[in-house]
N, C-alpha and C positions, 0 to 999 in steps of 0.2 A: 659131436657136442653142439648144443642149440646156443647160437650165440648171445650177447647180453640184446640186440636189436629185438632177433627174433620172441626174446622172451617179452620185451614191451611191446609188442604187436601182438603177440597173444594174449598180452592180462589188455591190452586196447581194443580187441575184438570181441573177449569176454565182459568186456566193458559194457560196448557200443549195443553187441547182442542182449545186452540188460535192459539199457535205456529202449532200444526197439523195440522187443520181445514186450515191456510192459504197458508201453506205451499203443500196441497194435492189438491188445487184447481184444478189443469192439473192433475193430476196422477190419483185421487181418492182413492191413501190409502196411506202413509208411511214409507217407512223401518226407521230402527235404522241407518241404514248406510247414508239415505238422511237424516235424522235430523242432522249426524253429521258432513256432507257437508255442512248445511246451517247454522250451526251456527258458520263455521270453525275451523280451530285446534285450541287446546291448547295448553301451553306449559307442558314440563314434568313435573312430580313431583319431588319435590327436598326430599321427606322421608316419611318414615309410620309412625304410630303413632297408640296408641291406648292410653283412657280414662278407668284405672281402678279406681272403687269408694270403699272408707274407710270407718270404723265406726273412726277406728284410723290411720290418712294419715301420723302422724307423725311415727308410730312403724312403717308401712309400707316402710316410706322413709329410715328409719335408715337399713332396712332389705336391702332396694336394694343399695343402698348407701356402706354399711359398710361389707357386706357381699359377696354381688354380683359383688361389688366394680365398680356399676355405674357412670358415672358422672350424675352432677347434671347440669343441663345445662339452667336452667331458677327455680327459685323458688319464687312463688305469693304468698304464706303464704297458700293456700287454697289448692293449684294445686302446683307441681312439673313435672317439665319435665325433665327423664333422659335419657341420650345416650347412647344407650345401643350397637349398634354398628357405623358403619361408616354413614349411613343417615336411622339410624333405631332408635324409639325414642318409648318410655313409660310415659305415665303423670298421676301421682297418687291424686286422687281428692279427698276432705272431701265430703262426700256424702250426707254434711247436704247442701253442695253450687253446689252439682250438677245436670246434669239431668237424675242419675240413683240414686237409693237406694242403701244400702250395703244388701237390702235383698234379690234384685232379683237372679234370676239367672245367676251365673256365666260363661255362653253360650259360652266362650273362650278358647282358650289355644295358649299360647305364645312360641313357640319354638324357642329355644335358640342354631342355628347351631355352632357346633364348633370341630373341630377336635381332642380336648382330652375329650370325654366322661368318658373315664374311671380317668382320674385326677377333672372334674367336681364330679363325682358322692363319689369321697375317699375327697373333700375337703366339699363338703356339709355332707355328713354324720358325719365327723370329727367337723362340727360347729352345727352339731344337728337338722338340718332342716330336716320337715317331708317331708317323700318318701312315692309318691302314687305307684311305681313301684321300682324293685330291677332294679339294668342295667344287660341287655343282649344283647352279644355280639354273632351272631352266624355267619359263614364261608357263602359267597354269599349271603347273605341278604341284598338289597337296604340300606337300614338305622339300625344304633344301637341308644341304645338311653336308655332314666331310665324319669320319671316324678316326680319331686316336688311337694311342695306346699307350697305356697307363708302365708305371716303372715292368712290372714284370707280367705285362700280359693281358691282362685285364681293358676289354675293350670301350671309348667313351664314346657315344656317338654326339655330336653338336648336331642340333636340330630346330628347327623354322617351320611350322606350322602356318602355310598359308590361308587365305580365304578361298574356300573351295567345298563345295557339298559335301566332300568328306568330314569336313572339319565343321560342319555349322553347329553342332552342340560343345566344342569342344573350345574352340576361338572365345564364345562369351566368358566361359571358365577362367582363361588364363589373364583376360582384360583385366578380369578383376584381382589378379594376385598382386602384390607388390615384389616387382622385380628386386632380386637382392644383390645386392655390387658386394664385393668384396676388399678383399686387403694385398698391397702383392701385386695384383692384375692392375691393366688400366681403369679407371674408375668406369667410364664406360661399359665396361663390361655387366651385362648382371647375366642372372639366372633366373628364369620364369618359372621352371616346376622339373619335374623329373619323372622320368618314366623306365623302370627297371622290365626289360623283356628278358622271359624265357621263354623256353624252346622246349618243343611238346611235342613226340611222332603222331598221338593223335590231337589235334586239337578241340575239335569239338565235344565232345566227354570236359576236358579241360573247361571250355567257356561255363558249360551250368554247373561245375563242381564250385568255380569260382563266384560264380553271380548268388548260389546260393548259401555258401561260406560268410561272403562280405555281404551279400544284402545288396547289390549292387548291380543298377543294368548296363548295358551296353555302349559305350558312350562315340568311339569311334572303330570302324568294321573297316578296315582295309582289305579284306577277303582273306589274305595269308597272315594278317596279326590282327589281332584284336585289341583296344584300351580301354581300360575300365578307371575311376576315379576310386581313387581309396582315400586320401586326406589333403584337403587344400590341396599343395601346390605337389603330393604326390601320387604319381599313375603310376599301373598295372600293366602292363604289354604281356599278352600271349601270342607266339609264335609260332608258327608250322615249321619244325627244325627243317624237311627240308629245303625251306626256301631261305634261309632268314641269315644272318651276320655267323651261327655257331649252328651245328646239327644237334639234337637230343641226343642224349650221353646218358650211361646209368649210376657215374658220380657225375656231382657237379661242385664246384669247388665256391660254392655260395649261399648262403642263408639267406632269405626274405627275411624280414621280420614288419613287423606293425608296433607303435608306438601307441598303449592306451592308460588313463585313473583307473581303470576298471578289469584287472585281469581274473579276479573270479569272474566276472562275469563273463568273458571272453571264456575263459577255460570250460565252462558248465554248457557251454555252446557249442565248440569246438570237437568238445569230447564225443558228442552228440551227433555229429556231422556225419553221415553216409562219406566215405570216401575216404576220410582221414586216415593214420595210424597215428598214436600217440609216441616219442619218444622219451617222457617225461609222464609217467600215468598220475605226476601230481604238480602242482605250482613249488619250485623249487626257488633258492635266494641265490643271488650269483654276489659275493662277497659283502653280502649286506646294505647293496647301493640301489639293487634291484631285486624285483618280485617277476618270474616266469616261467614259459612251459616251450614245450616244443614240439612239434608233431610233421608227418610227410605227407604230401600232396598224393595223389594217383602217380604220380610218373618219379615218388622219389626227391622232388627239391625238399628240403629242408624249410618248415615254417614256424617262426619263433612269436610269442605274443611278451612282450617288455611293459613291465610298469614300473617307473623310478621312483623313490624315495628322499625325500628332501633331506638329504645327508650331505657330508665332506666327499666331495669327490663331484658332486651332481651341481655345484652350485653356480653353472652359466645353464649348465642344460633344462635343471630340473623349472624353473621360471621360467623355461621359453616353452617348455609344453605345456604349462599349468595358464599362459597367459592366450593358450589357443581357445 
């Protein structure tokens, strides 16, 4: 029996092979760069976003919420979405209503840029949360940084971007964010931007499926991860699983997603994309609050494009994307 997956990867290759096939008439083959001339631009992303899934979404929430002193910027009883910097977003799902397990693999890690690592790591250890790493801080080093670990698993890395050649396109970037302090935590504390890495066995294939997806170059090369800029205050990290916090895994217990006004127009793009597989071969509603689709990278992550609606339900979120 061909399962319901496989059957949306074939109506998305018969798809893909459409837009191609008519499109290569005169040329006889396609780049990434003509598909994304002929389906035109899109507009930018208004934020990042990632889908982690719970056994328990509720101790989850209370953890990011009360501890980490998130906002809470939309709550569906099932799903949460918090703010965790300026257009950087987290949405915590019961895993019995979503489309990952809480048993896969947790193929992620969510790093949390901010310039007091060392008050980060004395106020987590003071509320008792587990530490996959002690912090170290050592003289020229690109980044310092210590790693957590969230209620059930889910890894947070705290991270410090210093001034260092590695970083000299990346350092003006974050100057200009406004760090966001929260609620809960010591005021002191903020969050500069966010950078969601996965973990890839091949990485390089990965780097130009991404750059030409988002439209997006290269912005920091650490040789075994890469960072790319996707909205304000949120990054992109590709990893070589095997050097990196998690190995590449063929589940992964997480959704990317992107935050945009403009989801036909993301979709018409998307669809279009050398690389992708669609999981949604149309823009579906998700209880009436949102408009989106969903499709899989080369190596299988899940990638979601969300566009909210100024409805009951959206009303701290919906103004803070629209005010981007």
């Amino acid at each position: 029996m061909i399962s319901s997956k496989s059957l949306t990867q074939i109506a998305s290759a018969v798809i893909l092979f459409a837009l191609l096939g008519c499109a290569s008439e005169t040329t006889g083959e396609e780049t990434a760069d003509e598909v994304q001339q002929a389906v035109g631009t899109v507009p930018e992303l208004q934020a990042s976003n990632a889908f982690y899934y719970y056994r328990n979404v509720d101790k989850a929430w209370q953890f990011y919420r009360d501890v980490l002193g998130f906002e809470t910027a939309a709550d569906y009883g099932f799903a949460k979405i918090m703010r965790v910097a300026e257009s950087s977003y987290l949405t915590l799902v019961d895993a019995e209503r979503g489309m990952h397990s809480a048993d896969e693999p947790k193929s992620v890690t969510l790093a949390l840029v901010t310039p007091q690592v060392e008050g980060w790591f004395e106020y987590l250890r003071s509320r008792e949360v587990p530490l996959r790493s002690e912090l170290k801080v050592t003289e020229g080093r690109p980044h310092d940084g210590f790693v957590a670990i969230d209620p059930e698993g889910y890894l947070l890395e705290f991270e410090r971007f210093n001034p260092h050649p590695e970083n000299v396109d990346l350092i003006p970037m974050l100057a200009e964010l406004k760090p966001a302090a929260g609620t809960g935590r010591p005021p002191e504390l903020t969050i500069q931007a966010t950078i969601f890495w996965l973990y890839y066995r091949d990485l390089e294939p990965m780097e130009q499926f991404y750059e030409s997806l988002l439209g997006v170059p290269l912005l920091v090369d650490q040789g075994w991860a890469k960072v790319y800029s996707i909205a304000g205050s949120g990054f992109l990290g590709l990893v070589d699983g095997a050097r990196g916090l998690h190995q590449a895994s063929e589940q992964k217990g997480v959704t990317l997603s992107f935050f945009t006004d403009d989801v036909e127009a993301w979709f018409s793009k998307v669809s279009a994309q050398p690389g992708i597989e669609m999981r949604t071969p149309e823009i579906t509603s998700e209880s009436d609050r949102v408009r989106t689709f969903v499709g899989y990278d080369p190596e299988g992550y899940y990638l979601e494009w969300d566009t909210f609606l100024d409805v009951e339900g959206n009303e701290i979120l919906f103004p803070q994307l629209r005010n981007r």
